[in-house]
C-alpha positions as a printed Julia matrix, in Angstrom:
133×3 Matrix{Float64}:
   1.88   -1.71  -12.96
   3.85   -2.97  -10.12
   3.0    -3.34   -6.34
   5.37   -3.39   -3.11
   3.72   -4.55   -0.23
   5.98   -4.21    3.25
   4.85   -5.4     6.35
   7.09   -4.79    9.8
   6.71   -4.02   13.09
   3.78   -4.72   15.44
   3.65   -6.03   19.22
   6.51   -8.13   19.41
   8.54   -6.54   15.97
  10.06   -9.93   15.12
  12.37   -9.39   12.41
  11.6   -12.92   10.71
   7.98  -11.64   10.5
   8.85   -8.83    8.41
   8.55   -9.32    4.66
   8.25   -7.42    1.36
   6.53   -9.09   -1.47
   6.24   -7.52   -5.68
   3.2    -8.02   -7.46
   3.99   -7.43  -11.28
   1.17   -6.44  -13.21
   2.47   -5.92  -15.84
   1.58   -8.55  -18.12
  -1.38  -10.72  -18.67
   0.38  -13.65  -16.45
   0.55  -11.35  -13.12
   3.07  -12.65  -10.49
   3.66  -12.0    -6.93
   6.9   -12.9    -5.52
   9.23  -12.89   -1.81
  13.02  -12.41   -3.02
  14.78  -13.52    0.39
  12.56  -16.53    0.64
  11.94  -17.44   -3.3
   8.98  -17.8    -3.38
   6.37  -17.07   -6.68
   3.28  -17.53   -7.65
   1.11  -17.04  -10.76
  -1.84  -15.46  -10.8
  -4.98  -16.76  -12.27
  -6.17  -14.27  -15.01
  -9.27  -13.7   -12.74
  -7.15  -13.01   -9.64
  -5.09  -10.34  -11.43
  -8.21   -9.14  -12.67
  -9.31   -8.57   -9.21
  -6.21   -6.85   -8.32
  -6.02   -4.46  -10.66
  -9.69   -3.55   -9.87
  -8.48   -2.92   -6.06
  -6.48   -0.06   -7.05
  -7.87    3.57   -7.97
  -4.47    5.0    -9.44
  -6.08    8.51   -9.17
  -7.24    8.03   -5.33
  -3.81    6.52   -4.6
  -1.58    9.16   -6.06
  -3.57   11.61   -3.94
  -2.97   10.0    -0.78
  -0.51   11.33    2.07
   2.43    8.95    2.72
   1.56    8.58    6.06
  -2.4     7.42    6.91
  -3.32    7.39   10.83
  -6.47    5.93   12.11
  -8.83    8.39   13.58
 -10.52    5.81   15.88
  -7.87    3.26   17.44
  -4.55    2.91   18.78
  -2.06    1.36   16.17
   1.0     1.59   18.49
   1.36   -2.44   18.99
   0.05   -3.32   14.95
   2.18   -4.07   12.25
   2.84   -1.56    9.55
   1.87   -1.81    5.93
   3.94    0.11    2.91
   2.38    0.39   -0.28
   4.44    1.17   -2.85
   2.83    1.18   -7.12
   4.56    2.1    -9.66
   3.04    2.65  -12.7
   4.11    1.74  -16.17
   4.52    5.11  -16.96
   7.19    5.41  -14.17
   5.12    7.29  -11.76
   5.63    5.73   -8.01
   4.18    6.55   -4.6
   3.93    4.96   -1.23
   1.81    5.0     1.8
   2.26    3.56    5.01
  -0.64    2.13    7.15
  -1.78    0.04   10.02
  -2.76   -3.56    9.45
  -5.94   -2.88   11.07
  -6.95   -0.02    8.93
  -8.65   -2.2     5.64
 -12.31   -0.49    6.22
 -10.67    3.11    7.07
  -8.84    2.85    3.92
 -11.52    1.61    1.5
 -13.24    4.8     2.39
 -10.3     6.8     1.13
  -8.99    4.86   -1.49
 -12.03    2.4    -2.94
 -10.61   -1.02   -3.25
  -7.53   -0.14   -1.52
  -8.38   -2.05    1.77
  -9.57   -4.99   -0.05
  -5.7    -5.35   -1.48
  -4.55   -4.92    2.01
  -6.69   -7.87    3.1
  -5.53   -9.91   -0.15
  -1.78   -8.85    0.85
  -2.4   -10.32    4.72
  -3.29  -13.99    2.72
  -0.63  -13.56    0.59
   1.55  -12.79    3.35
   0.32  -15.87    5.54
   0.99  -18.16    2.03
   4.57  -16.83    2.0
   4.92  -17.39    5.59
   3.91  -20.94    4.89
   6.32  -21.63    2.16
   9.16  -20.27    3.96
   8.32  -22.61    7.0
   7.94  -25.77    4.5
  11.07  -24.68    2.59
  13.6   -25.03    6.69
């Protein structure tokens, strides 16, 4: 299995804040990796344990491409793509609000906990980008 996580937009919509990392599940020593910045890491065979157990393939698939919050304004958050593609070929993607982790859990169980691991993962590769000027 392999994940694309997307983030953009949000209050200011600073291009240099936008980023799209690939989580490749695919083998026992899972990876997640930023192309335009470099930047990998391995993860531990408990991480990528956790991982995988964030994602329901059969609630996923059955998701619309588009989720909304029912209870707050996302005009000024930043937007999250999902994309998985199994190894089987199959691929879909949803787009969500950064905000949405709890509204999405309900949905999707486990789904909102990846969103929350991607924001870390995000802030790491934000990091390493800043260390790497």
């Amino acid at each position: 299995m392999r994940i694309e996580i997307a983030t953009s937009g949000g209050f200011a919509a600073i291009p240099g804040l936008n980023s799209k990392a690939s989580i490749d599940l695919s083998s026992p020593a899972a990876r997640v990796s930023e192309k335009s910045s470099g930047y990998t890491r391995t993860l531990s065979p408990d991480e990528t344990k956790d991982v995988r157990g964030m994602i329901d393939t059969n609630h996923f698939f059955q998701l619309p491409t588009e989720l909304r919050s029912s209870s707050s304004s996302t005009a000024d958050q930043r937007q999250i793509d999902i994309t998985i593609q199994l190894d089987d070929g199959r691929t879909h993607t949803i787009r969500a609000s950064e905000g949405m982790s709890e509204e999405i859990n309900r949905v999707s169980p486990g789904l909102g906990q990846l969103l929350e691991w991607s924001k870390k993962e995000f802030d790491s590769i934000r990091n390493y980008k800043v260390r790497k000027r």
